[in-house]
C-alpha positions, 0 to 999 in steps of 0.5 A, spaced: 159 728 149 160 736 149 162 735 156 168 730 157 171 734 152 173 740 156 175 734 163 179 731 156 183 737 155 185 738 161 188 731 162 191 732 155 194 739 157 196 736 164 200 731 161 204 735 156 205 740 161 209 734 165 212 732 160 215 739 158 218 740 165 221 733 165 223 731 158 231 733 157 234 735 150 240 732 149 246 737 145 252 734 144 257 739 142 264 737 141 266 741 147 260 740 152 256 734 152 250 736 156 242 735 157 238 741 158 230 739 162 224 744 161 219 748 156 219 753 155 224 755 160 231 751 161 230 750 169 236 744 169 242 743 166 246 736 167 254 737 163 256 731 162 263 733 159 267 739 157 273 740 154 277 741 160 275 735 163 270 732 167 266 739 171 266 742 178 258 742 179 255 737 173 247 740 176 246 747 176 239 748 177 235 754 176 229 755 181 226 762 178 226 758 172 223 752 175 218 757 178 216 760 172 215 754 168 211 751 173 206 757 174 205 757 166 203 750 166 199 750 171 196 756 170 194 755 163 191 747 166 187 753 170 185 757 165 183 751 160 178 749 166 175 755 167 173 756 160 171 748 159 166 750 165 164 756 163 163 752 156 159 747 160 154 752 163 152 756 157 150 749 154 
């Protein structure tokens, strides 16, 4: 049982890791309505509205961002199963 634990962790983090760069957060100002997607950096912005209107360019993507959010998470997808191993062959 001690090793499904490490894979199952690393399901699990796999998961929350698709999850915090696809879920978008919704604010709705009175002045700009628009839904923000990424965690732990924001690498998308979708603007609904503003005050002057509908906008120029409703997207804007920031790729850096969307780079640094992906090495984070799939870094720290490696780093768990390279400790769940090691936990793994101590036992």
């Amino acid at each position: 049982m001690k090793k499904a634990i490490p894979s199952f962790l690393v399901l699990v983090l796999a998961l929350v890791a698709f999850v915090c760069l696809t879920w978008g957060f919704y604010y709705e100002w009175p002045d700009y309505v628009h839904m923000d997607y990424g965690f732990p950096l924001t690498w998308a912005t979708h603007t609904y509205s503003t005050i002057i209107g509908p906008p120029a360019a409703p997207w804007q993507v920031d790729i850096l961002a969307l780079q640094i959010d992906l090495i984070f998470w799939l870094g720290l997808i490696v780093v768990v199963a390279f400790v769940g191993e090691m936990l793994k062959r101590s036992d």
